[in-house]
N, C-alpha and C positions, 0 to 999 in steps of 0.2 A: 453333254447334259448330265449333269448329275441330281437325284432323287434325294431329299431329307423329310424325316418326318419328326415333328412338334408334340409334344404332350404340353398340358398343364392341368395339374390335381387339384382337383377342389371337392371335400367330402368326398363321397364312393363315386363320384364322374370324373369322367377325364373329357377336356375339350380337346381336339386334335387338329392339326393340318399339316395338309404334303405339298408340300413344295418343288419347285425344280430350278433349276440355276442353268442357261449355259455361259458359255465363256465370255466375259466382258462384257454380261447383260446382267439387269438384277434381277433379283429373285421373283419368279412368278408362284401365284394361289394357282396348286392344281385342284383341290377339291378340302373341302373341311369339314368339321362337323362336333358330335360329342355321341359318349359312348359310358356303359357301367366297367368296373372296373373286371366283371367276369368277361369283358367281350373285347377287351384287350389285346391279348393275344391273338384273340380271333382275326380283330382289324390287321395287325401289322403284317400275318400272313398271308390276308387278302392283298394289301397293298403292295408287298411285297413280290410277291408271285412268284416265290421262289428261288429271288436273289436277296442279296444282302443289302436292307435299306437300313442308313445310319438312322439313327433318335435320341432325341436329348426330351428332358423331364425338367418340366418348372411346379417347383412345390417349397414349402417350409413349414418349420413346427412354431406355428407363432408366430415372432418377428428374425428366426434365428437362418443364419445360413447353412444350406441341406447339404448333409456330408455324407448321406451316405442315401440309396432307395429305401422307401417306407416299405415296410413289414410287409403290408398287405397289398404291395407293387406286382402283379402278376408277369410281368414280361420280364424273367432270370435269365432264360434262355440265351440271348445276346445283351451283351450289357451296354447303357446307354455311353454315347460319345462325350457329353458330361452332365451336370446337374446345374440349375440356376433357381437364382429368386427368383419369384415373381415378379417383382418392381425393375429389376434387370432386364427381362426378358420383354415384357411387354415394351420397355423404352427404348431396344433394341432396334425392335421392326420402325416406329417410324424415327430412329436416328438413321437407322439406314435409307429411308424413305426420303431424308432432306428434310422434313417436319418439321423440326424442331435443332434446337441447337444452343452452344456451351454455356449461352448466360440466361436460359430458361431454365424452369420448373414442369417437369414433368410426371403427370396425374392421371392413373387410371384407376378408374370405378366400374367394378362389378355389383354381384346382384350378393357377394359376399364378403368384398376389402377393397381397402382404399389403396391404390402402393403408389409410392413417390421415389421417382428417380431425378437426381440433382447433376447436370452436365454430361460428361459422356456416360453411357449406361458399362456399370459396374465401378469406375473408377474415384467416383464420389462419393456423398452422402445415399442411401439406397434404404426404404421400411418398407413393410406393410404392414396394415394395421388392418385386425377383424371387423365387421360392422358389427361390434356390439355393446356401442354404448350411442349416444346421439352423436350424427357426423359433425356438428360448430365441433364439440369436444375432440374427435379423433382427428379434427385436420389441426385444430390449436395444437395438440403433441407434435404432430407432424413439424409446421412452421416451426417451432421452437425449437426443434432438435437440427434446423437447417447451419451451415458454415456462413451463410451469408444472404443478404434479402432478393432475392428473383427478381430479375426486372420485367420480367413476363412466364404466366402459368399458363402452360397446355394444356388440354383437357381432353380427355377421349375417356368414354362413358361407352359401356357395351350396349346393348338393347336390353337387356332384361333389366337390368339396376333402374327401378322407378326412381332416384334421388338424383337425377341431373339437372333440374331446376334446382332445385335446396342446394348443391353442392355449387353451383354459378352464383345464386344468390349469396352465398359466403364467403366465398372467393370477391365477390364487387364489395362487401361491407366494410374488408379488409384494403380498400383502396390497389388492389393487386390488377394489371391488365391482363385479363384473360383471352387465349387466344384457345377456341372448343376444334379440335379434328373430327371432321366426318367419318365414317369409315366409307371405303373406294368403293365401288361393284365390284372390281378386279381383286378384291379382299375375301369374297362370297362370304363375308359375315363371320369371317373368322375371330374365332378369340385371340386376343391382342397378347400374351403370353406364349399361346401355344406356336404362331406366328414366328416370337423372335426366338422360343425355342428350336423351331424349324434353320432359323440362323444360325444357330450355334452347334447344331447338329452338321452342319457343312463346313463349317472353320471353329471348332472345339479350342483352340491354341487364343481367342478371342477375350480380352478384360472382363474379369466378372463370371465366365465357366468354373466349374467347379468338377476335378478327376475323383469320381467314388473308390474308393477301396473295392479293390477286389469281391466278390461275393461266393467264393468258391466256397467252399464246406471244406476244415480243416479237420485232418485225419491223422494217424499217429505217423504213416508212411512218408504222409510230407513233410513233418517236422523231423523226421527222421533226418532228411536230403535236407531240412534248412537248416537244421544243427549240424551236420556231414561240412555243407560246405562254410557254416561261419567259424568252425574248428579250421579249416584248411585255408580262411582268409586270415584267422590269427596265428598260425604260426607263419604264412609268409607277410604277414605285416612287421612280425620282432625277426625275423632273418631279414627283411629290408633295414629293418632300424638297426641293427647288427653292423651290416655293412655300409651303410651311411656314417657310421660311429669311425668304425674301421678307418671309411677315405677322409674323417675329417681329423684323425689323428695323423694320419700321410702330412695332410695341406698344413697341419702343425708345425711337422718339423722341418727347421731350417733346411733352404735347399744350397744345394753347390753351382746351380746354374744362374746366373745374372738375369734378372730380369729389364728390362728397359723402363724405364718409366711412364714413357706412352704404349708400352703394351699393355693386353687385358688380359688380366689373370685368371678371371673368375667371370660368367654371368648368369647371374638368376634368371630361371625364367618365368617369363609374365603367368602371374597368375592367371585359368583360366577365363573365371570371371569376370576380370579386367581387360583381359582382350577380347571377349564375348563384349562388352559394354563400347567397345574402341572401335568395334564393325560396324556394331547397328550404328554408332554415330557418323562414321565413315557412309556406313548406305543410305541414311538418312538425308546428309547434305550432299550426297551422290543425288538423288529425288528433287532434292530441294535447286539445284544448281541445272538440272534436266528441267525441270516448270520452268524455269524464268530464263534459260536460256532461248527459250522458244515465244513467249512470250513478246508482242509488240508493244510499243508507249502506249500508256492510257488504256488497253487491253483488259487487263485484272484489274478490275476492285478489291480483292479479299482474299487472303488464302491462309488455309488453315491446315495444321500438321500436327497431329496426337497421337498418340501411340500410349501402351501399357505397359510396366514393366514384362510381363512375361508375351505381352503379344508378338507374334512374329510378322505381320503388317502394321504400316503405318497411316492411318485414315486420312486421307485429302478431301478438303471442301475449298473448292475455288469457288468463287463470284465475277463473273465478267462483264464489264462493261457492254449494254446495250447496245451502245452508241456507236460500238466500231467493231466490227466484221473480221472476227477472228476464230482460229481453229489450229489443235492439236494436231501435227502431223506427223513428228517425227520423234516421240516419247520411246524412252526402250521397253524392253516385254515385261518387267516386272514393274511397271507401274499401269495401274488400268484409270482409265475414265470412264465415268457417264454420266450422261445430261438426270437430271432430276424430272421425276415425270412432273412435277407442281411448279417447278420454276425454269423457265427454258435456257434461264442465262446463269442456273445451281448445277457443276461440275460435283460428283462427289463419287469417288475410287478409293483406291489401297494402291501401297507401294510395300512390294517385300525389303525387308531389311535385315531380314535373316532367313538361312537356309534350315529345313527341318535336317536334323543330326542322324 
């Protein structure tokens, strides 16, 4: 079982929820809530109880992506697993949920912004926008700044934002099908950011995280040791280029030994990046070639395989045929499934495709 907890900032409150995950189940709402930003600290040590609980932070200045903790963030003390939008974070929890999916529009409303996240969360089009001008105006910016037209808009409205009628009434004038998410009991009314920050506080490595800089306080002592050692990485970077120089004047000069013609002389070796990109493809259709070897006729409907460039899982949503009585039995351990709690016959897991370094 492992423990993560969720923030997300909105003026001097923070919404929060803790979560818990065990192995090859989703995520469960252990308790949730909201709190001022002086009782911050106070919560995570409560929650905590003495051990180390991860936390990630959904916030921005504006419409801009947060790179680093706000000023007046009180929890220095451990620093969070990373930072998100808000449009990110909240679209997070019900893509993980099975809710929603690639060729939607996804819309959450608060009692303060609109945020719009476009296909997988982080990897698309991603705003939020303040309530402070009339919402027809703030969703028209939105639409118009979209890559392409939605064939369907989701909708999840918190309980306090009184504009859930006005924002469906807009959405219908616009000829848009709208499809509205309740929130679950099993949710306990949690805030829909602080939720998918609770997500990403458990897998940080996930499309759309954001790693903050350092927050240490810089003193003369440590730049002492980081100029110490970028002195001592430059002079062994020109004795490598020294000797690189050196062996390539060697391979210059003519040799006395015969070579054969099908011998190899010389091999480059692969870039690291390009054999980083040769793996995950390698473990990718390793996943892919594991589903459907198992698989019987007629069995799948649907299957779906998305990944980020820096993700180190690859997201699976299968669809299976109702009609014919089938089940996973024999998958290897780095790929997981689970049934969807909203749709009995929505498969949706991870497959590792790469090893953390």
């Amino acid at each position: 079982m492992t423990l993560s907890l969720g923030f997300h900032l909105s003026g001097n409150t923070a919404d929060w929820a803790l979560v818990e995950r065990h192995e090859h189940a989703p995520a469960k709402v252990i308790s949730a809530g909201n709190c001022t930003l002086s009782q911050v600290s106070e919560l995570h040590n409560k929650l905590s109880s003495g051990h180390q609980l991860t936390w990630a932070l959904s916030t921005c200045d504006g419409n801009s992506r947060p790179t680093r903790l706000p000023r007046r963030w009180p929890l220095m003390r451990t620093g969070p697993a990373c930072l998100l939008h808000p449009a990110v974070a909240a679209a997070a929890w019900d893509w993980d949920s099975g809710r929603y999916d690639q060729n939607e529009l996804h819309l959450w409303l608060n009692q303060d912004e609109l945020c719009c996240s476009e296909a997988f969360p982080g990897d698309s089009f991603y705003c939020r926008e303040a309530l402070d001008a009339p919402l027809g105006q703030i969703l028209e910016r939105i639409l118009s700044r979209l890559s392409r037209s939605p064939t369907q808009v989701v909708v999840t409205v918190e309980e306090q934002s009184g504009d859930r009628k006005l924002l469906l009434d807009l959405l219908d004038d616009r000829d848009l099908k709208v499809r509205e998410l309740i929130s679950l009991p099993e949710e306990a009314g949690a805030n829909r950011a602080a939720l998918g920050a609770a997500l990403f506080a458990l897998d940080p490595t996930r499309s759309g995280a954001i790693k903050p800089p350092s927050e240490s306080p810089r003193n003369d002592p440590a730049w002492l040791v980081f100029f110490s050692i970028a002195l001592l990485c430059g002079v062994f970077s020109f004795w490598l280029n020294r000797q690189q120089q050196q062996q390539m004047e060697q391979w210059r000069r003519p040799a006395n030994i015969a070579i054969a013609s099908d011998s190899i002389a010389f091999i480059a070796p692969m870039p690291l990046e390009l054999a980083r990109l040769l793996d995950r493809r390698r473990a990718t259709l390793a996943a892919l070639e594991a589903i459907l070897g198992e698989v019987t006729p007629r069995s799948l409907r649907e299957l779906e395989i998305s990944t980020g460039p820096h993700s180190r899982d690859a997201r699976l949503r299968l669809r299976l045929n109702p009609e014919v009585d089938f089940a996973f039995t024999h998958l290897p351990d780095n790929i997981v499934l689970t049934t969807s709690t909203d749709h009995p016959f929505l498969l949706l897991g991870r497959a590792r495709i790469e090893e953390v370094q």
